[in-house]
N, C-alpha and C positions, 0 to 999 in steps of 0.2 A: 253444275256451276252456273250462276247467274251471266248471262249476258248482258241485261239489261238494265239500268238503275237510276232512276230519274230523283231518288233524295239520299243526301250525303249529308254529312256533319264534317264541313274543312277546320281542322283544328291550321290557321293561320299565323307565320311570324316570320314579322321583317326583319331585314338585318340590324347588328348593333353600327353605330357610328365606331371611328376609330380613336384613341385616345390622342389627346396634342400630346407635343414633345419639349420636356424643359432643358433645354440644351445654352450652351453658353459659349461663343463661337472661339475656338483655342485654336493661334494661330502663331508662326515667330515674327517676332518685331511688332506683335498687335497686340500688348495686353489688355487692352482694352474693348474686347472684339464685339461684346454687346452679345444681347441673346439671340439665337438662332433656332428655333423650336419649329418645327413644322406644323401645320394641320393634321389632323384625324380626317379621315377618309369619310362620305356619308352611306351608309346601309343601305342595300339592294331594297325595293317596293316589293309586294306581291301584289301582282295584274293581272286580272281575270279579261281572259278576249274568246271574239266568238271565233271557233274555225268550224267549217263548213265540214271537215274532215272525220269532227269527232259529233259522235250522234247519243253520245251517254255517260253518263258520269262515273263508268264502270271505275275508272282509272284514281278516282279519289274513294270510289269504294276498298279500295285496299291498300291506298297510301293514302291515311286522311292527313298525315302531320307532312308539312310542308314549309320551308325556311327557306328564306334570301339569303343571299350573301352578305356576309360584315364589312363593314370599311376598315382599310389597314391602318394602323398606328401613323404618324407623323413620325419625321426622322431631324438628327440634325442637319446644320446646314441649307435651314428653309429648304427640306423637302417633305412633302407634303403626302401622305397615303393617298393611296387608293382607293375610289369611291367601290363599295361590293356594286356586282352583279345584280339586275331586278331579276324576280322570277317570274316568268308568265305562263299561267295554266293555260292552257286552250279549253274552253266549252262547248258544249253545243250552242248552237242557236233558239234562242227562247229560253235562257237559265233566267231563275228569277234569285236575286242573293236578300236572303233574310236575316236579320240581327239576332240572336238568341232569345231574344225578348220578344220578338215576331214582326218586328217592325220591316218594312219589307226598303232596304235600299238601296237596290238600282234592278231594271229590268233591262236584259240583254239581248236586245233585239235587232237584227240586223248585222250584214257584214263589217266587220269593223270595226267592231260595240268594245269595249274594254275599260273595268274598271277599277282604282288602285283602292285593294281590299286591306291592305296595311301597309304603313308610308314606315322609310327605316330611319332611324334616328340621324339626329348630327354628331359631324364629327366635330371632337374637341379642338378648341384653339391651344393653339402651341405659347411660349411665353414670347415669340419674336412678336403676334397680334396681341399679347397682352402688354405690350409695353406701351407707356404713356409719357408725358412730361417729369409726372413724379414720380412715377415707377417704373425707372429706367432698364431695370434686368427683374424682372418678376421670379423669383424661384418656384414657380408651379405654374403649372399647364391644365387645361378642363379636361374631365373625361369626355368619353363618347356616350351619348346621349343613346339608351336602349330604345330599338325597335318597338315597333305595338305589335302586342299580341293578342287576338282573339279568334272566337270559333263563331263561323259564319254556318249558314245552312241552303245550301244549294237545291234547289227545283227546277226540274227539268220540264216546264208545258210544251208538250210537241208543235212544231208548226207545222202542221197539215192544211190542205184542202177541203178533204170531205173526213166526217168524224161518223162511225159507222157504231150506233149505239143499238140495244135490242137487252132482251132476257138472256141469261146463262144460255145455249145451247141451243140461240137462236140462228147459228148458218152467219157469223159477223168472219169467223177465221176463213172458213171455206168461200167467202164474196169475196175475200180479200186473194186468196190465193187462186181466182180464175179469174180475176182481174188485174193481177201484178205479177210478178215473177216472184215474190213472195210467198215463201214455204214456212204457213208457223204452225205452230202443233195442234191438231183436230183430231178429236176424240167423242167417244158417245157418254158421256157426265157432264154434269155442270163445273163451270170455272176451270174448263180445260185450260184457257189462257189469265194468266197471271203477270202478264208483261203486256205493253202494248204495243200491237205487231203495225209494221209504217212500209205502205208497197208505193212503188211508183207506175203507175200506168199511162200507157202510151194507146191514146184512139183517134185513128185516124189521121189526118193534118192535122188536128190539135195540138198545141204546146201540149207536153206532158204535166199531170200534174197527181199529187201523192193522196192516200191514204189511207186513215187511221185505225185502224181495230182498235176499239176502247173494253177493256175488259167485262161484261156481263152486271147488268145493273139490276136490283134488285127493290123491293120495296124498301126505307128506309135509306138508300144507299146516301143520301145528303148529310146524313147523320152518324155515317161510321159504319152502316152494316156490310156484309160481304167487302167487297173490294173497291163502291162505289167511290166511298171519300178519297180513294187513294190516289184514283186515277178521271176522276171528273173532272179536275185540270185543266187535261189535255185536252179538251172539248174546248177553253176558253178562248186559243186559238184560231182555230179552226171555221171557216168560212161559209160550208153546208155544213148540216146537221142530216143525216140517210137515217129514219128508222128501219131496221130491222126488223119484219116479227114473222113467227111461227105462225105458220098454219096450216102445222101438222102437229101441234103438242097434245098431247093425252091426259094434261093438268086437268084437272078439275076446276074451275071456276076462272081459267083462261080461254083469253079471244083474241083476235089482231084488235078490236077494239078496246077493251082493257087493257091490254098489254101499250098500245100505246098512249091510255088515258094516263097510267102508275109512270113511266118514263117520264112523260111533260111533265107530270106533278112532281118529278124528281131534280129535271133540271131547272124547276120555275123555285124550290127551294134553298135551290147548289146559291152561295155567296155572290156570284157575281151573276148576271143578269144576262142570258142568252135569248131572252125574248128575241130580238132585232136579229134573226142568223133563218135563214130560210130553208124551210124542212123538204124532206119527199122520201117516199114509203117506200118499203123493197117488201110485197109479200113475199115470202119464199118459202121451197119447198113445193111448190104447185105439181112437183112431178105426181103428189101422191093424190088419188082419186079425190079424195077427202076433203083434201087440201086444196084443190082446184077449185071446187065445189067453193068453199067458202070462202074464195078468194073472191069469186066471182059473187058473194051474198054481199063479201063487205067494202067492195068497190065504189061503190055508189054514194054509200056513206061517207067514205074517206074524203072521193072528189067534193060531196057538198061541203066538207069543211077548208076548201081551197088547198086543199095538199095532192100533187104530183103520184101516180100509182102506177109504179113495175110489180108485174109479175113473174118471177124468176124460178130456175132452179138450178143452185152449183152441180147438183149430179150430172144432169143432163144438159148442162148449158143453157136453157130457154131462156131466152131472154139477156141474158148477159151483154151481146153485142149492144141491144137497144140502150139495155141502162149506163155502159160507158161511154158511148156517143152522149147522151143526153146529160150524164156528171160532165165529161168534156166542157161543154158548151157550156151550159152555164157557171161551171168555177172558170171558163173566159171573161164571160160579162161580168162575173162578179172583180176577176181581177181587173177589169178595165174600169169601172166605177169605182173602186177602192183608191186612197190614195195612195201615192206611193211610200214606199217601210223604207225608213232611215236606220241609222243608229240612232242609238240613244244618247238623247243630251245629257251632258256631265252638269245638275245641277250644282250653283257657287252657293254658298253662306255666307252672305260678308257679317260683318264684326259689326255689332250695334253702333251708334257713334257715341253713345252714353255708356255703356260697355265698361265697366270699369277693368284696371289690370289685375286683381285681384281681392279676393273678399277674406273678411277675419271673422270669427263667429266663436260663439262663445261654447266651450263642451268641457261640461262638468267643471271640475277647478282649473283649466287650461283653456285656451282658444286653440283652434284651427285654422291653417292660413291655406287658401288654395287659390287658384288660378294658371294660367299656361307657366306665365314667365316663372312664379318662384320656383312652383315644381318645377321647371325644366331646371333653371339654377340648380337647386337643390341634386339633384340626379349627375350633374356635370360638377359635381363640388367633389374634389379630393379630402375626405376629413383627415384624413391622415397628415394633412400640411396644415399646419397655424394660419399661416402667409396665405394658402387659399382659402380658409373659412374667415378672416378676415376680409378678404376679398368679396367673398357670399356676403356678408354683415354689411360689406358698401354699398353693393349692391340692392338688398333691400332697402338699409336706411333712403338712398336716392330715389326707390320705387314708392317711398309713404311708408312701408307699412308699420313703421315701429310708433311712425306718430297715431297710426289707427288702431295700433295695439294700446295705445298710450289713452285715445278718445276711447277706446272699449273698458277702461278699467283695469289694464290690467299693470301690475307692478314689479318693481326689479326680482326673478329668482322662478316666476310661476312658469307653467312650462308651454311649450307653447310647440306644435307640431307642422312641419311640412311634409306631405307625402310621408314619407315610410323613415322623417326624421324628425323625432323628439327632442328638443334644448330646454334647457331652463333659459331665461331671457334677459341676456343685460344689457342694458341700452345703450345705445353710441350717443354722442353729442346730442344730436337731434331728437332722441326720443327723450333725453332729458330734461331738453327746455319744452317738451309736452309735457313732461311729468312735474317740470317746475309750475308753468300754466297751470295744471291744475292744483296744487298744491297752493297756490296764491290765489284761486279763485274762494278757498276758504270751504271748500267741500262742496257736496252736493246741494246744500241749502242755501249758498251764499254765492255758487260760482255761477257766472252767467254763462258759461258753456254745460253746465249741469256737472263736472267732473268733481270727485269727489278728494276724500286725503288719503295717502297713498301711507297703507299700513306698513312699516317695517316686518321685511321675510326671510326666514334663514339663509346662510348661504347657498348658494349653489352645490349640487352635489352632481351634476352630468355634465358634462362637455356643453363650454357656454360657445354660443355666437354674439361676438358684439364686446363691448367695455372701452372705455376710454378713459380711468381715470377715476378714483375718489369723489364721493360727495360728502362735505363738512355735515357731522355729527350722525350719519347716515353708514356712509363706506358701502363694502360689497353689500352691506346688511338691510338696506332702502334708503327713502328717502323722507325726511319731515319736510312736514308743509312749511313752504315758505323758508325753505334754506337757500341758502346760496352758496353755488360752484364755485367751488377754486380753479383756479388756470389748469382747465382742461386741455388736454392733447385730443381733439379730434378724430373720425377715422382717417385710417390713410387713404392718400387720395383727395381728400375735402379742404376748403379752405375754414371750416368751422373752426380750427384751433385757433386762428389769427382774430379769432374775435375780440376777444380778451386784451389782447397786445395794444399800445397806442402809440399811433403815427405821428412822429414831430412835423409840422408845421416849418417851411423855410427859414419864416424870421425866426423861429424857434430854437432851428440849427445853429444858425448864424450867431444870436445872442450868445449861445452857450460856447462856441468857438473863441467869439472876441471878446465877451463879457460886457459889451454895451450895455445891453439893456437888462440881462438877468432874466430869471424866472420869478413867476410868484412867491413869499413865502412859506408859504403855505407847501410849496412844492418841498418845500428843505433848502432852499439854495438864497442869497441875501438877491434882492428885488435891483441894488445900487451896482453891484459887480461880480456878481452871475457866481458869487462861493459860498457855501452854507457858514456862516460865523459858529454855528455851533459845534460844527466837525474839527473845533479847534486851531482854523488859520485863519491867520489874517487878510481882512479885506484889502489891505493895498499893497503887501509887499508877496504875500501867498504862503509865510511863515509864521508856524504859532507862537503867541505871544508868550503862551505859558510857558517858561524858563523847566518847570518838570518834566514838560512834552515834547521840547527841545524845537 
């Protein structure tokens, strides 16, 4: 069974929000109690944190599906759910989380590091927050807005001190296990280790400090071959760079010198850029005659290229003592020159200031509408209530978008999609008088906003959002250019229907009370004493004169 696992596939999901409540508050002696609806609770996050505890990603190796908790429903009574529970995975230190698509987004470094990999939905308002001036007892409540869900991919780069690289079956597992307390598995084949083994060593007064077995590197390895791509990584790390090499192999056309020319050209290929990480050699193996012998041929050459030369051997220990005092010592200096490791900052996004709150676009015979708000609307919309897809329908009208459905062309019945909902589209007040605008602009050849005449289209046949109301010679069926509205009723909620309506004037009222001065005739009413003479009475006594009309 695996111990070890440095990449996962977290299939990730946050909690749903909880739905509000449409309650209506029943009490004796209170018929009038008003709504009382509670909130919907909001859904638990998934948060990734680093703990010191856990050293491998074993643990989502066999649970990759992972869920937060839901927020509870709203109750009546203005009580409010329950926000769910967040979940927090614990990681190793050094997880790198990448998007499906590879984009790499946040690196976890550092104690403390934690970051929120799916935020959980809102919860629904109840009708007691949905009530207004004019809509004093709302009969519907929002749903709870669903968690996001996605599949994240976790990498584990080790953080080590020294990274212990070499050929297959170069003495990396056996340096590590007479250096650490460290038992990983050694054997006489290539690619005995398949995981990469992490020891802690303790020399002398030195702080302790850790190191890495990196699995057996090969020609190609930057490229996919052997097991190099899988685990070059953990080298990026990593502070020293130890070559390892053989010299005692029986290869044919291998040296400690080649052997360390193919490794540098391997990490000088690896993606990220280890030049700047300061090397030092480990011959090993010297117990064997042979091996001694050419340790001492290629010494000489090594130091002219300013690299550091131990000559070891895990059999017989030679050397060991010398080369963990001298790793000591300089992964000191190098930690005292390094800066100090934080967490990782939580990069912000802000919101452009020109950012619009939504975009419409045109697909195939329909438009598209997207942005945060609608879709979120949209998702918190009960269709199963009139009264809240009315609601939804004020809500857009107030956000633009039916006048920019209206500037894109499009006309009463076509269909027109939010997120995972399809309507055909009939306009409120407001998109009307865009639709009247263009239709008086005289089309696209005559209209100085370019909008064009707005072709009569069948009824609607889906579940409409929106309508307020008849249009002369037009109806559900469209609109002709250059028609004009009859006394529309507005959506609810808006003061658009009082358009229409005309406010009398004081002296206005006054006239018409005492009859001083009259209205226009024109209005129907005599100008001398405020009574139409037509309507059959008389100007001075208020009784008609016609003897038939009594």
């Amino acid at each position: 069974m695996a111990t070890f696992v440095d990449r996962v596939v977290l299939h990730a999901a946050a909690g749903d929000g909880g739905h509000g409540c449409c309650s209506i508050h029943r009490e004796k002696f209170k018929p009038l109690g008003g709504p009382d609806g509670g909130n919907g609770g909001r859904g638990g996050d998934v948060v990734l944190r680093v703990d010191h505890g856990v050293t491998t990603l074993l643990d989502f190796h066999f649970h990759p599906h992972q869920k937060a908790g839901g927020g509870r429903p709203g109750q009546g009574s203005n009580r409010h759910g329950a926000d769910g529970g967040d979940l927090v995975l614990a990681v190793p230190d050094g997880t790198v989380v990448i998007s499906p698509d590879g984009e790499e987004l946040i690196d976890l470094v550092g104690p403390g590091s934690s970051y929120v990999l799916a935020r959980g939905g809102r919860g629904g308002r109840g009708n007691a927050s949905l009530a207004s001036a004019r809509r004093k007892a709302p009969g519907f409540a929002e749903l709870g807005e669903p968690g996001e869900q996605l599949d994240a991919v976790l990498e584990l780069k080790s953080v080590a001190d020294v990274a212990l690289v070499g050929f297959p079956s170069a003495g990396k597992s056996s340096l590590v296990s007479v250096l650490s307390a460290a038992r990983p598995k050694i054997a006489e084949y290539p690619f005995t280790t398949l995981v990469p083994n992490l020891g802690v060593v303790q020399a002398g007064d030195h702080p302790p400090y850790t190191v890495a077995d990196v699995p057996g590197l090969i020609p190609g390895a930057s490229q996919g071959r052997g097991l190099g791509l899988e685990f070059l990584r953990h080298i990026e790390r990593c502070s020293l760079i130890v070559h390892v090499l053989d010299c005692a192999t029986l290869e044919p056309g291998r040296d400690p010198l080649t052997d360390l020319d193919i490794i540098e050209a391997e990490l000088a290929a690896y993606t990220t850029d280890l030049s700047d990480r300061p090397r030092l050699v480990v011959l090993n193996k010297v117990d064997v005659p042979d091996a001694a012998d050419l340790a001492e041929l290629v010494t000489p050459d090594l130091q002219a290229r300013g690299l550091t030369v131990f000559a070891v051997s895990t059999a017989s220990r030679h050397g060991v003592r010398a080369l963990s005092l001298a790793l000591a010592e300089l992964v000191a200096s190098l930690r005292a020159a390094a800066p100090s490791r934080s967490s990782a900052r939580v990069v912000l996004h802000p919101r452009a200031v020109d950012e619009p709150d939504f975009t419409v676009r045109a697909v195939g015979d329909g438009f598209v509408v997207g942005g945060p708000k609608p879709l979120r609307w949209v998702r918190q919309t009960d269709f199963t209530n009139e009264e809240a897809i009315g609601y939804l329908a004020d809500r857009l009208a107030r956000l633009g978008v039916e006048k920019e459905l209206a500037r894109c062309g499009a006309v009463p019945g076509v269909e027109v999609t939010i997120g995972d909902v399809t309507f055909d589209w009939e306009p409120t007040l407001s998109g009307r008088e865009a639709l009247l605008l263009e239709g008086a602009g005289g089309g696209s050849g005559g209209s100085a906003d370019g909008y064009g005449l707005v072709e009569p289209v069948a009824a609607p046949t889906v579940a409409t959002v929106g309508g307020s109301g008849g249009i002369p010679g037009g109806g559900r069926s469209g609109l002709r250019a250059g028609a004009v509205p009859d006394v529309q009723l507005g959506p609810r909620g808006t003061d658009l229907r009082l358009r229409t309506s005309k406010r009398l004037t004081r002296a206005e009222r006054a006239a018409r009370r005492d009859g001083a001065e009259g209205f226009d005739e024109t209005d129907g009413f005599d100008a001398a004493d405020g009574f139409d003479e037509a309507d059959g009475f008389d100007s001075l006594d208020g009784f008609d004169d016609d003897p038939e009309r009594g």
